[in-house]
C-alpha positions in Angstrom: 0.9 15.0 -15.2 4.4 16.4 -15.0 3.5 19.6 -13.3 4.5 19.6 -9.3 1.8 18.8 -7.0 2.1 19.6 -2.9 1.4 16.6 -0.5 2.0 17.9 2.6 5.2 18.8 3.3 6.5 17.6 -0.1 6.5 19.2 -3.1 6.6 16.5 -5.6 8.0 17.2 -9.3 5.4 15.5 -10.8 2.5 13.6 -10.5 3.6 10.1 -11.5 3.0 8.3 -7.9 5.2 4.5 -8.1 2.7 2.4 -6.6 3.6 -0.2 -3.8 4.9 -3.6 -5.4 5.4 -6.7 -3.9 8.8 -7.8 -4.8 10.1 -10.2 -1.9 13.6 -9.8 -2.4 14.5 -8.6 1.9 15.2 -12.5 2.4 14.3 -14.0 5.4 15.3 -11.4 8.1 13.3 -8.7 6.1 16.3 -6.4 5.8 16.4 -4.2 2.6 19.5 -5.0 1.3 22.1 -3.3 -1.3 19.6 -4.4 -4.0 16.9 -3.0 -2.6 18.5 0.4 -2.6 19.7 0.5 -6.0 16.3 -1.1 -7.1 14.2 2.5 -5.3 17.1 4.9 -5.8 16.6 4.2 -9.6 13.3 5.6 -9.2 14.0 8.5 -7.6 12.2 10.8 -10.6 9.1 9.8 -10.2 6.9 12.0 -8.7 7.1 9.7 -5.0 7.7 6.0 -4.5 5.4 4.2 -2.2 7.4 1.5 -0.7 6.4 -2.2 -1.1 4.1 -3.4 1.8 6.0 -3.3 5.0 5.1 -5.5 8.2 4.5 -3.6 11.8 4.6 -6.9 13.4 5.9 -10.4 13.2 2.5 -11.6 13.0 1.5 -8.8 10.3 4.2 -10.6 7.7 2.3 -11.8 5.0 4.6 -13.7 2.4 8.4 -14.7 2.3 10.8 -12.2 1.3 9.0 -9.0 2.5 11.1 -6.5 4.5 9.4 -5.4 8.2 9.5 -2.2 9.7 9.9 -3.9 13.4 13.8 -5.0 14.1 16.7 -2.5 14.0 18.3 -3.9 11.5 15.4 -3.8 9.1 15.1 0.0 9.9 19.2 0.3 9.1 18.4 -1.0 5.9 15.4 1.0 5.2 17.9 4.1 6.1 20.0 3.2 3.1 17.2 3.1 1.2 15.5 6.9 2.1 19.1 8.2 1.8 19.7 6.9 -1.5 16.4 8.4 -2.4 16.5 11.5 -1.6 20.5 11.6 -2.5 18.8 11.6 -6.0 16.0 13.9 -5.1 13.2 11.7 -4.7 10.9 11.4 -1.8 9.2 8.0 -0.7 6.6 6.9 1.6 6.7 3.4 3.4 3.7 1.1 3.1 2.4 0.0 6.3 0.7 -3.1 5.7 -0.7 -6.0 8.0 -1.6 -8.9 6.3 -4.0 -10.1 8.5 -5.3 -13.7 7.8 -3.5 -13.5 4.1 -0.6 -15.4 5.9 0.4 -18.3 7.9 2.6 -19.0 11.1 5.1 -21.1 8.6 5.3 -17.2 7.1 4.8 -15.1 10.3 7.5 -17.7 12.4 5.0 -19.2 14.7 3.0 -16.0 15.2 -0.9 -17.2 15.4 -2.4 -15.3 12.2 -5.5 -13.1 12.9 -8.1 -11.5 11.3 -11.8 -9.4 12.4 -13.7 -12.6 12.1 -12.4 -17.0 12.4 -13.1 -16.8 8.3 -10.0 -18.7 6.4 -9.0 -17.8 3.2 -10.1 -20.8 0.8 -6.8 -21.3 -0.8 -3.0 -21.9 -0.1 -0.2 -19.6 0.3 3.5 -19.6 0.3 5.0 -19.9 2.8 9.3 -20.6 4.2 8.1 -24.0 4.5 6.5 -24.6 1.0 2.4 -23.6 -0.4 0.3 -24.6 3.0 -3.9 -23.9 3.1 -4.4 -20.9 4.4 -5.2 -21.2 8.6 -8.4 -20.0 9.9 -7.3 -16.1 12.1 -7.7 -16.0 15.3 -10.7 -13.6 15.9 -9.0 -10.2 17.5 -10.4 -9.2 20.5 -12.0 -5.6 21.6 -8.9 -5.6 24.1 -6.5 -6.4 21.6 -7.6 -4.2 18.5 -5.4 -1.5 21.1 -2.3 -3.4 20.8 -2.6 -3.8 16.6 -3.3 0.1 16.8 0.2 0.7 18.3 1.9 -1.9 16.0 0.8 0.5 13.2 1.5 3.7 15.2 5.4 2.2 16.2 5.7 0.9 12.6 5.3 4.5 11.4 7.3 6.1 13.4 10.3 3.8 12.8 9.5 4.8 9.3 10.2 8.5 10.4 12.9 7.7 11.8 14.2 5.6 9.0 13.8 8.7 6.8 10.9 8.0 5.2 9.0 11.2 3.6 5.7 9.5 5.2 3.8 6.4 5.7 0.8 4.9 3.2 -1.6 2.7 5.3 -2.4 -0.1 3.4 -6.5 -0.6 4.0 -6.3 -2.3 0.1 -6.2 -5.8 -1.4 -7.7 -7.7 1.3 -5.3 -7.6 4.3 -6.3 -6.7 7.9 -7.6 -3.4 7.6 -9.6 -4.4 4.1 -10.6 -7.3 6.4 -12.5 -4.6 8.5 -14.1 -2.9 5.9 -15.8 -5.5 4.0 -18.5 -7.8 5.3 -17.3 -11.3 4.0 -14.5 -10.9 6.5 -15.8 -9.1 9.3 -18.6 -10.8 10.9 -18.6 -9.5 14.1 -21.6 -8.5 16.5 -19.2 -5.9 18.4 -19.0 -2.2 18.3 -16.4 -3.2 15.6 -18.7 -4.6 12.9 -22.6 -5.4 11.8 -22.5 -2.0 10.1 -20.8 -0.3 7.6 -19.3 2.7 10.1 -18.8 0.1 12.9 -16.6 -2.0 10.0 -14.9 1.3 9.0 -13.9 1.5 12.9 -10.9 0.2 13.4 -9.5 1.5 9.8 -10.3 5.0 11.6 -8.6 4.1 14.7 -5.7 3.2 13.0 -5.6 6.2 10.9 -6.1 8.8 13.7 -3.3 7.0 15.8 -0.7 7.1 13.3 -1.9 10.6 12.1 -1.6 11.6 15.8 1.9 9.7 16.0 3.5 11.8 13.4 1.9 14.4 12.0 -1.3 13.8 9.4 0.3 15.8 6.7 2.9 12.5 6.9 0.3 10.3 6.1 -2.0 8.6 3.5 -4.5 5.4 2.9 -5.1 3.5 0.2 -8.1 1.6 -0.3 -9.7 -1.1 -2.7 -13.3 -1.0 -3.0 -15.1 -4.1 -4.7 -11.7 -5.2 -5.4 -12.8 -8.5 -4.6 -9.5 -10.0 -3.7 -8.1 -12.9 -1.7 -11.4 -13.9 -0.3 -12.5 -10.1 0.8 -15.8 -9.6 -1.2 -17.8 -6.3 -1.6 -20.4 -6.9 -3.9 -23.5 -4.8 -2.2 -22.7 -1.2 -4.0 -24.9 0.4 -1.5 -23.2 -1.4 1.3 -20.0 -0.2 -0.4 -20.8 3.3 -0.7 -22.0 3.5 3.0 -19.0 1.3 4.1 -16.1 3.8 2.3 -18.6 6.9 2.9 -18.2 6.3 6.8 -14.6 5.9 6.7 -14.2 8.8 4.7 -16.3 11.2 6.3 -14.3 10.1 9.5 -11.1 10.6 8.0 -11.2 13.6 6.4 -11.0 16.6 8.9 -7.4 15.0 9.6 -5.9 17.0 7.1 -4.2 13.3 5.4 -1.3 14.0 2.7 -3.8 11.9 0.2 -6.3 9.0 -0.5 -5.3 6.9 -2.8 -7.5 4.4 -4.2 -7.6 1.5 -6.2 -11.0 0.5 -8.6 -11.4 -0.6 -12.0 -13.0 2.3 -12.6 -11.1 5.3 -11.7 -13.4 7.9 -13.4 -16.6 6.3 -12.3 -19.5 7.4 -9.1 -17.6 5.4 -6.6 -14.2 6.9 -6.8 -16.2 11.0 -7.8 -18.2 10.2 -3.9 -14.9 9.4 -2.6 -13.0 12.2 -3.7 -15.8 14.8 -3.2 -16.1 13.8 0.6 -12.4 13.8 1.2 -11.7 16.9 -0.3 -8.0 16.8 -0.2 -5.3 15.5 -3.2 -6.6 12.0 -5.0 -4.6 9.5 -5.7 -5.9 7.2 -8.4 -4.8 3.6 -10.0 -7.0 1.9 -11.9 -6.0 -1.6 -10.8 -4.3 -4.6 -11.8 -6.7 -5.9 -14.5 -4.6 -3.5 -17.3 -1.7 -2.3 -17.4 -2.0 1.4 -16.8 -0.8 3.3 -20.2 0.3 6.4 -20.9 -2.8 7.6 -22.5 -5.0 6.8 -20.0 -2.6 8.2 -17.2 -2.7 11.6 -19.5 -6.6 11.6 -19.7 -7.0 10.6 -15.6 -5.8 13.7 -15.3 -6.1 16.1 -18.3 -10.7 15.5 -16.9 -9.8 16.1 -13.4 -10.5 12.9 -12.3 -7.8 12.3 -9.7 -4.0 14.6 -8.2 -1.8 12.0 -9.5 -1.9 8.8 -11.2 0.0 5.9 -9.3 1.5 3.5 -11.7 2.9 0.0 -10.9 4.3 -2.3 -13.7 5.4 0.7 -15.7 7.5 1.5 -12.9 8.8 -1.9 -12.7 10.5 -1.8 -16.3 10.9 1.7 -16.8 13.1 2.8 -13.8 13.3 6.6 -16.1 9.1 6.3 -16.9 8.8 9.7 -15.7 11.0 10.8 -19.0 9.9 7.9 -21.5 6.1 9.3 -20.6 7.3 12.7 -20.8 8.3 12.5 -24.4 6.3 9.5 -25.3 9.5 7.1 -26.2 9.3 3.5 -25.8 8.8 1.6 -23.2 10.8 -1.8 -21.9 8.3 -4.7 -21.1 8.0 -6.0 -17.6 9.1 -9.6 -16.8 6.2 -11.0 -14.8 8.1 -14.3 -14.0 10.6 -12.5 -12.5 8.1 -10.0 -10.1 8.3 -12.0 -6.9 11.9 -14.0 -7.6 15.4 -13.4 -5.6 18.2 -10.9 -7.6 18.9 -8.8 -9.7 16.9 -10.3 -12.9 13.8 -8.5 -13.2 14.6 -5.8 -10.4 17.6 -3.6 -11.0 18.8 -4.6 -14.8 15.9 -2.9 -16.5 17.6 -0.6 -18.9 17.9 3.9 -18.7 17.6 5.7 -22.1 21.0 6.9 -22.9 22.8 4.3 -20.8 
């Protein structure tokens, strides 16, 4: 676990991978602030930071507070960020991730939500303007699936530009390109859907694009399977195992940077398939039932089972886990009331060893 490990062009230290997090403090104009950079840049030892979800579109913004990837200011403030980084000798990735229906226009500022399929979410959200019920998505079209594909493709190369390392495509937890892959949320009767490789379609689009866009050694996916999140349902394991298989099997002769997935059971069939079609570096979290410890981060990788172990509340409360993990010394306690608040409680005050 702390021996380097090569993702494309990087070279990372170690394999302790800071998953994305959700932490809503960009305000409304979804420009990383000064906050945001001391929050990341106190992370720079981990192995790489994956940046919290990042919009490629006003309409992809799925919850108050998130930072975008679309204006110029927001890519000024993601420069501050990457600098700061890699002042300290990290290297970060920025999340690209559409929410797809897991939004509203009181979120997205009057941009119509959209999804594969008309399927709401049965639920509420928050929103600018208070916890509304989710809307039902407007149904993409086959003609504008092309123009989603480029918000993904510009997205990452503003990241680039921005000076991130790379870009993560977020195909996890139930946004848009989850809503692809799994048949409770993609219901077409297009060349897009009815079948598990005409679900995993568009996710391969999308990939080949961006891969295209800015080099493939620059980028990497992370999936959910049977997640079962937010309304996206995967419950036929055969379906599942054809579904991912496809999208895989598609995916690999790219020549990604990684894989990363999510599962409950990150030493199980599912994940083994996965890695043995893909056949480049695994990234592996085992979800947000548990907290991931130390021991089971050691044994992930002491049996082989994934390249690096991406960790997420750990990395919350322990901006130094890297060391605490090292030479197994205690740990600070993440605040869960404070995950998705405004400031500095909860976000930059968690204390160093030593300091």
């Amino acid at each position: 676990m702390f021996s380097p490990l090569t993702l494309g062009p990087l070279e990372l230290p170690n394999r302790l991978v800071m998953a994305p997090l959700t932490r809503s403090r960009a305000g409304r104009d979804g420009v990383p602030g000064p906050l945001m950079v001391k929050h990341y840049r106190q992370r720079a030892s981990l192995g790489l930071i994956v940046s919290e979800g990042t919009y490629p579109s006003h309409a992809g913004q799925g919850f108050p507070g998130q930072p975008g990837l679309v204006t110029a200011e927001q890519l000024a403030g993601w420069g501050k960020v990457t600098e700061a980084v890699h002042a300290d000798g990290g290297r970060i990735f920025a999340q690209v991730m559409h929410a797809g229906r897991v939004t509203h226009e009181a979120t997205t500022g009057g941009y119509a939500v959209v999804g594969p399929s008309p399927v709401a979410i049965d639920g509420v959200t928050r929103t600018y303007d208070g916890k509304q019920p989710y809307p039902v998505p407007h149904e993409l079209t086959a003609a504008e699936l092309p123009l989603v594909c480029a918000e993904f493709v510009q997205a990452s190369r503003n990241a680039v530009e921005a000076g991130f390392d790379g870009v993560e495509l977020h195909g996890a937890n139930g946004y848009l390109l989850h809503e692809f892959l799994a048949p409770s949320t993609n219901r077409r009767v297009d060349g897009y859907g009815g079948s598990p490789a005409a679900r995993a379609r568009f996710v391969v689009e999308v990939v080949r694009a961006v891969a295209a866009e800015i080099g493939a050694d620059r980028v990497g996916i992370r999936v959910s399977p049977e997640h079962n999140v937010q309304g996206t349902m995967e419950t036929d394991a055969d379906d599942v195992r054809a579904t991912y298989g496809a999208l895989v099997d598609a995916i690999a002769p790219l020549g990604l940077a990684y894989l990363s997935i999510l599962h409950k059971d990150p030493a199980g069939d599912l994940v083994r398939l996965l890695r043995a079609r893909f056949e480049g570096p695994l990234l592996i979290n085992s979800g947000f039932g548990v907290l991931t410890t130390r021991d089971e981060a050691l044994a992930l990788m002491a049996d082989g089972h994934a390249d690096a172990v991406v960790v997420g509340r750990p990395a919350i409360a322990n901006p130094d886990l890297v060391r605490r993990w090292r030479e197994d010394l205690p740990l600070n306690t993440p605040d869960p009331l404070t995950f998705y608040t405004e400031g500095a409680r909860g976000y930059t005050d968690y204390p160093v060893l030593g300091h």
